[in-house]
C-alpha positions as CSV (number, residue, x, y, z in Angstrom):
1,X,4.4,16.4,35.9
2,X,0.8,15.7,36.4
3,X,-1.2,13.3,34.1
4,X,-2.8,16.2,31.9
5,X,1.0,17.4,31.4
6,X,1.8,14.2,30.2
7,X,-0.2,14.0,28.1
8,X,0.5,16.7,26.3
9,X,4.0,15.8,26.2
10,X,2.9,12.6,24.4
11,X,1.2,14.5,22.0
12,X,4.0,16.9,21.5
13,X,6.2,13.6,21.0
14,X,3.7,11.7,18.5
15,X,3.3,15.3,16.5
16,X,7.2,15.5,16.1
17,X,7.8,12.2,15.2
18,X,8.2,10.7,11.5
19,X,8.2,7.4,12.8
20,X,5.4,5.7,15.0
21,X,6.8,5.7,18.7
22,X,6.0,2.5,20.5
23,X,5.0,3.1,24.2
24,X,7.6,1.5,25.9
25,X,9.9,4.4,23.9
26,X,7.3,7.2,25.3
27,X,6.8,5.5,28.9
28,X,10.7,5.8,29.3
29,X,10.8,9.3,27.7
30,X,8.4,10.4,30.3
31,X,9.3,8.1,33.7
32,X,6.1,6.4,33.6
33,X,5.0,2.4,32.9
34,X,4.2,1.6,29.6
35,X,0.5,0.5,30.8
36,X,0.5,4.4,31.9
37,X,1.1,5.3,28.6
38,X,-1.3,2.7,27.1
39,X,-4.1,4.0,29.1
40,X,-3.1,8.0,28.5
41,X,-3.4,7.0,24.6
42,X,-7.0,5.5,25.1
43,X,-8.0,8.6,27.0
44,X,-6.8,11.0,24.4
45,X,-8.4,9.1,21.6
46,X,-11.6,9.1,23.6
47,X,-11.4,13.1,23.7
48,X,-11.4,12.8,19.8
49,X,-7.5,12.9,19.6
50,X,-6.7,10.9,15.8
51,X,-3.9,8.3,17.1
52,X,-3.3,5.2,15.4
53,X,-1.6,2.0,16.7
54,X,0.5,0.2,13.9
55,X,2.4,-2.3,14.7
56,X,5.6,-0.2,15.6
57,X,4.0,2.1,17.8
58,X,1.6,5.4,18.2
59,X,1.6,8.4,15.7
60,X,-0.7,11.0,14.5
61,X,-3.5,10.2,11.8
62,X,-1.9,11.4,8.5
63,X,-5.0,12.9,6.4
64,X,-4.2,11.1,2.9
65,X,-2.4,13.3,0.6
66,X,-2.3,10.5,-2.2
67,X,-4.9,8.7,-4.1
68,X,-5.7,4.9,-2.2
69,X,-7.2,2.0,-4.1
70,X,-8.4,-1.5,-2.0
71,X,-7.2,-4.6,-3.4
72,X,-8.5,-7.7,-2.9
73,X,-6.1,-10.3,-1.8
74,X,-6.5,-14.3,-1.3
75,X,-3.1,-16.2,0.2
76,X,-2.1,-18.6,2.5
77,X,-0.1,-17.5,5.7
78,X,3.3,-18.4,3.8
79,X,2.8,-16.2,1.1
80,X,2.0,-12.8,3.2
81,X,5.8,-11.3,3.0
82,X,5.7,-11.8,-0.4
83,X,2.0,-10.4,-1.2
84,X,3.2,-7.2,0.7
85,X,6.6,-6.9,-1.3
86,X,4.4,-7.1,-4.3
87,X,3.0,-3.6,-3.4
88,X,5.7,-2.0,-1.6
89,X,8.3,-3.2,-4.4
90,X,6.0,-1.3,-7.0
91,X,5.5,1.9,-5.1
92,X,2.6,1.2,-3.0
93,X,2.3,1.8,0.7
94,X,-0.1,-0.5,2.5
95,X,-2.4,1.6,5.1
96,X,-4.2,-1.5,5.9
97,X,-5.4,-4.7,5.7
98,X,-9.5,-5.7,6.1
99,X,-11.4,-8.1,6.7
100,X,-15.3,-9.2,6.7
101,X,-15.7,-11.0,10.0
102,X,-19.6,-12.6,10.4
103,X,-20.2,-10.9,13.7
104,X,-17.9,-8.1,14.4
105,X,-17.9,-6.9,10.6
106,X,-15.6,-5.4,8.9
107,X,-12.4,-5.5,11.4
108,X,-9.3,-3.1,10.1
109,X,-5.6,-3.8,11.2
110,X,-3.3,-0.8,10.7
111,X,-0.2,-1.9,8.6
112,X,1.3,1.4,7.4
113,X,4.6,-0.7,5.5
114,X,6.3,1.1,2.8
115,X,9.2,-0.8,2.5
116,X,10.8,-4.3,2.5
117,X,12.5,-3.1,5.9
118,X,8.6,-2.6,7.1
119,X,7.6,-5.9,5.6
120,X,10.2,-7.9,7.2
121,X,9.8,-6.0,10.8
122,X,6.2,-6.2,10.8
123,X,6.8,-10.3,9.9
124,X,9.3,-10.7,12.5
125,X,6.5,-9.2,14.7
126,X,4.0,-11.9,13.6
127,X,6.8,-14.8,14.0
128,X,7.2,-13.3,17.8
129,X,3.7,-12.9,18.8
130,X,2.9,-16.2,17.7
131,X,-0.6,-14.9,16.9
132,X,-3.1,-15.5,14.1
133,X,-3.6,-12.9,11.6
134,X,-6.6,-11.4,10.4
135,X,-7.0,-13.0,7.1
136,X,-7.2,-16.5,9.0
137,X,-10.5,-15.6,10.2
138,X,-11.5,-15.3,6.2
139,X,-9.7,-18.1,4.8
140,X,-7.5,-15.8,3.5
141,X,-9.7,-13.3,2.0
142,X,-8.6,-9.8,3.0
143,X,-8.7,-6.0,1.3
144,X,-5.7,-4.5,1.6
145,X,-6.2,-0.6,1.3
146,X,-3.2,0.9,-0.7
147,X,-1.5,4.5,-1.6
148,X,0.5,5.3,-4.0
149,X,2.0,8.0,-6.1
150,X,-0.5,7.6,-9.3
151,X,-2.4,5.0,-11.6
152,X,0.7,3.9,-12.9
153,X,2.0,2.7,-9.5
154,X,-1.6,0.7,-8.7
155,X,-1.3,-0.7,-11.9
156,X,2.2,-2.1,-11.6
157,X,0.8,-3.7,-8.0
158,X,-2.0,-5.3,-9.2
159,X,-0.2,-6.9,-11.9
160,X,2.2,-8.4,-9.7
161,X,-0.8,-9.5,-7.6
162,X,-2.5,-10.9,-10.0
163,X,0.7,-12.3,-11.8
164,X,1.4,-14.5,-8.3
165,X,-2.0,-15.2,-8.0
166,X,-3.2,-13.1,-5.0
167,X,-5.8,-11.5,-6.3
168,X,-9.3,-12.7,-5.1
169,X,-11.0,-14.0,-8.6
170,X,-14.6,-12.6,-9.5
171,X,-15.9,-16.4,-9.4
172,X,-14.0,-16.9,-6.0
């Protein structure tokens, strides 16, 4: 299979899948490295191909189907598992999480969690990489763009937020 081929494949593989694939998963599918794979991805996104990276892998852009609202979120590193069960236990999937950097500007981290099962993976991914988070570059301060089924679900999350105090004040 030449490199155009398999890149197709991947493609084919990332448009089947429910899941995000994670390029160790595609390299083996397809008898390449995973660096292979890494630098197919880049080549197809920079032929306009929408892939995201989230933390468990490559899929397709999803166009949003349901209404997204940002919150506004202020925590210390401690209190991240339980500032994302605070959304996903009410209904809300997390897209992303955002923050304002003084250089680069606004610098966007795909999360994509919708459950405590995502939560807790995508922690045990930030225990294992040993690597700071976004919202350490803010002191904490980070948007955290959210979907969910209707107003009553974003209202549900940001009174939890706001009920365990991670909700960035108006005279913060």
């Amino acid at each position: 299979m030449n490199a155009n081929e398999r890149r197709q494949k991947i493609i084919e593989c990332l448009k089947q899948s429910r899941q995000a694939v994670s390029a160790s998963s595609l390299a083996s599918q397809l008898d390449v490295s995973r660096q292979i794979i890494v630098g197919d991805i880049a080549l197809l996104r920079a032929e306009g191909i929408k892939i995201e990276a989230t933390p468990r892998g490559y899929r397709m852009e999803a166009i949003a189907e349901r209404p997204r609202r940002c919150f506004a979120c202020v925590h210390e590193i401690d209190d991240m598992a339980e500032e994302l069960y605070c959304i996903v236990d009410n209904g809300g999937y997390v897209v992303d999480v955002i923050v304002e950097h003084p250089i680069y500007g606004q610098i966007i981290g795909s999360l994509r969690l919708a459950s405590r099962y995502d939560v807790d993976q995508f922690m045990q991914k930030v225990r294992e990489a040993n690597a700071s988070i976004l919202s350490q570059l803010t002191g904490g301060i980070h948007l955290h763009t959210v979907e969910a089924e209707d107003a009553a679900c974003f209202e549900r999350i940001e009174a939890a937020l706001a009920e365990q105090g991670y909700l960035v004040r108006k005279e913060h």
